[in-house]
Every structure is written in structure tokens, then in C-alpha cells.
N, C-alpha and C positions, 0 to 999 in steps of 0.2 A: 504494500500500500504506500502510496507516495506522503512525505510530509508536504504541506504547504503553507508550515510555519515559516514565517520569513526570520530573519534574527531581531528584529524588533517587537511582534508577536511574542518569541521567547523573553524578550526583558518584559512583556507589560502580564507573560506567567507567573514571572518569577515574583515580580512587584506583587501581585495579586497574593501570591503564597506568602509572601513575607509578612504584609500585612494582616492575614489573617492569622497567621500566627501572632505577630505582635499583638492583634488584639484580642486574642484568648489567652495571654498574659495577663493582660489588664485585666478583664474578668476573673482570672484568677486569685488575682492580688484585692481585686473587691470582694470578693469569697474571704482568701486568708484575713482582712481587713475586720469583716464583721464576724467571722470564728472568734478572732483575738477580742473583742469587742464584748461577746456573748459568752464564753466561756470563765469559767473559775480559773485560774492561774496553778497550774501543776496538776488541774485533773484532767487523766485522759477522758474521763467520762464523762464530763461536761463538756471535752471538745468535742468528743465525739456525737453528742447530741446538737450541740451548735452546728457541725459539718452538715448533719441531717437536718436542720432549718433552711440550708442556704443551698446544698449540693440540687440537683437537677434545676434548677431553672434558669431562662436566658438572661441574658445580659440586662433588660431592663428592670425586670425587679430585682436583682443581685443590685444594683444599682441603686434604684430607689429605697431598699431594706439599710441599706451603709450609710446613705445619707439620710434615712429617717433614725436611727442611733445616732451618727456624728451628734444630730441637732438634742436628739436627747439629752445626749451624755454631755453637753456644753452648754444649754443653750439660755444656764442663767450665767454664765463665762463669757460666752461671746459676745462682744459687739456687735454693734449694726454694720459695721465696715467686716468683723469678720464673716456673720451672716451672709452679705454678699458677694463675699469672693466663696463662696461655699455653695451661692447659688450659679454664680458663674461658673465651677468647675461642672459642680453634676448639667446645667446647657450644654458646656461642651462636651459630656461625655455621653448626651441625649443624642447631639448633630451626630458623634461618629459612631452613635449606635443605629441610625437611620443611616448611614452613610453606608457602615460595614454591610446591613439590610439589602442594599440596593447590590452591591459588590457582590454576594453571596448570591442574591435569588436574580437578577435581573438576567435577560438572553444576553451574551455578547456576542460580538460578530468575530471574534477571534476563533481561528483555524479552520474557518469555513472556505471550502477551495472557491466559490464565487465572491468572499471577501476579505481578498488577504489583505493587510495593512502594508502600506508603504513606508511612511512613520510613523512614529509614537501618534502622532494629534488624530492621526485615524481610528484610534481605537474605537469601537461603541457599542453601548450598552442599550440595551431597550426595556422597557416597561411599559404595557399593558397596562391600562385601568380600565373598568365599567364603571356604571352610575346611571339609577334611574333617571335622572334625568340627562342630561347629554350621551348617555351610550358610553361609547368606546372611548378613550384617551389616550396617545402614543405618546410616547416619552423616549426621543433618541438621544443621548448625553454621550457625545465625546470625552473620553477622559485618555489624560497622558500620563507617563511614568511617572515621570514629576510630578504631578499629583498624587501619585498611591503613593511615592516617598515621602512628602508631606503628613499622608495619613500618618504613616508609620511612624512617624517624629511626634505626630501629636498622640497616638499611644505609649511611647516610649514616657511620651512628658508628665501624660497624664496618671501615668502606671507611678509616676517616683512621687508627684501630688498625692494620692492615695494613700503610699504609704508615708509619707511626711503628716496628712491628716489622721493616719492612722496612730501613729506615733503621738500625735499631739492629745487624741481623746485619751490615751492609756496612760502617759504620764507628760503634763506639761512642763515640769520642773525643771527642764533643759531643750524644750523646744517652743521655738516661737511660734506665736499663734499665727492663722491663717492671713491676718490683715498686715501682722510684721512681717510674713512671709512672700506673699506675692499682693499684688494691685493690681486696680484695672486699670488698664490705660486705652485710649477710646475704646471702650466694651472690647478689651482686649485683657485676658489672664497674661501677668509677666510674672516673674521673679523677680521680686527688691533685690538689689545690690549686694553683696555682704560686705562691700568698704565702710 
């Protein structure tokens, strides 16, 4: 059988697989996040019931269960400036849970011998929608490597955010809170400085 991956094709597999690995890290780390949250300290059998609260389910309520604790466990502690960098992370962590969504289910037009990509900006993705009222909706979304590098960067960032928020619920006594930690800068999550 002939390939008619071209070598471009191959980078926007690879990108695809990275990323999805990178971001079953993260959900991972939002798992181990609310384990450490939920369990007694030295017993396996409170983790192991904690494991069993959090273990099979997707990413958004792994998600939502970590930040509805965060807010518990702090949330006569936190400020109003940390509150929002707290609601700022779990947004971002909603986009690249829609984002990953789209990546995972959508058709793409990679390795189809009537569409092979030339470069990267060829790539595409399609999504179908119904709706009683308008019918059908076609959704064709170019995306490039350099985009799915991107995602990747932003799980990577988002996966050490996690566990810096994780760190902070369990003991603050040596870590800065969320507001001395990162800001927003035009509705943008950074990291403050450490100068």
C-alpha cells in the first residue's frame, strides 16, 4: 500500500501525539492534585479512596472537582486578586479542554491520498454540527504545527500552575499565593518576576 504522507503530514502527527500526551499529563496532575487534597497524609487508604472519587472521569470535571477544593480549602485566605487568577487558570484550562475536544474527535484531512498537505497551513480539520433550527453547520479550521506547539507549551504551563496551586492549598508557609505568583496582564495569565 503506498504512503501518501508527505513529510509535513508527518510533523502535524507527531505535533498531534505530543500534544495529546502532554495533555493527559495535565489531567493527570489534576487527578494527583485533588488525591493530595482529599486524602489523610500517610494513609494509603484514604488515598486510595480519594483515587476512587477522581479516577475515570474526563478532563472537565477532574477539572472542575480541583478547583471547586482549591476554593474550599482557601477561600476565607484568598483575595479577590487571588480568586481571579484562579478563575483565569481553570478558563484556560476550559479553552484547551475544548481545544484538545476538537483535536481528538474532529475529521482531519491528513493522509487522505485526495488530500495531501503541501505545508503545514494546509492542514484541516472539520466538524459537523446539527441544530433544529439551521440544520447542518460545517466547521473547516486550518490549523499548523505551530499551533499544536503552542498547545503543548500551554499544557506544559499549565500542568506546573497546578501543581504550584496544589502546593499552595496543602501548605502555604513557603509558597506564594496565587496573586504573588502570576497576574493578569491584558486577560492574559503571566508569571510575576522572581527579581
Amino acid at each position: 500500500m503506498k504512503n501518501y504522507r508527505s513529510k509535513n503530514e508527518e510533523g502535524v502527527y507527531n505535533a498531534i501525539g505530543h500534544f495529546v500526551v502532554e495533555f493527559s499529563h495535565l489531567h493527570s496532575m489534576m487527578e494527583l492534585m485533588s488525591v493530595n487534597m482529599i486524602s489523610n497524609p500517610g494513609s494509603s487508604s484514604s488515598r486510595n479512596k480519594a483515587w476512587i472519587l477522581v479516577s475515570d472521569q474526563t478532563t472537565y470535571p477532574v477539572m472542575s472537582k480541583l478547583f471547586s477544593l482549591l476554593m474550599e480549602e482557601k477561600i476565607d485566605v484568598w483575595s479577590s486578586e487571588d480568586k481571579n487568577v484562579i478563575n483565569s487558570i481553570r478558563k484556560e484550562i476550559i479553552k484547551l479542554i475544548e481545544e484538545r475536544n476538537r483535536i481528538s474527535h474532529d475529521i482531519w484531512s491528513l493522509g487522505h491520498p485526495n488530500t495531501p498537505i503541501s505545508d503545514e497551513a494546509d492542514a484541516l480539520r472539520f466538524r459537523n454540527t446539527s441544530s433544529p433550527k439551521k440544520g447542518i453547520s460545517k466547521n473547516r479550521t486550518p490549523i499548523t504545527i505551530t499551533t499544536i506547539k503552542e498547545l503543548i507549551q500551554d499544557c506544559i504551563r499549565l500542568r506546573e500552575i497546578i501543581v504550584k496551586l496544589g502546593l499552595y492549598s496543602l501548605d502555604d508557609s513557603n509558597i506564594k499565593s496565587p496573586s504573588q505568583e502570576f497576574e493578569l496582564n491584558d486577560d492574559q495569565l503571566v508569571q510575576v518576576s522572581n527579581n
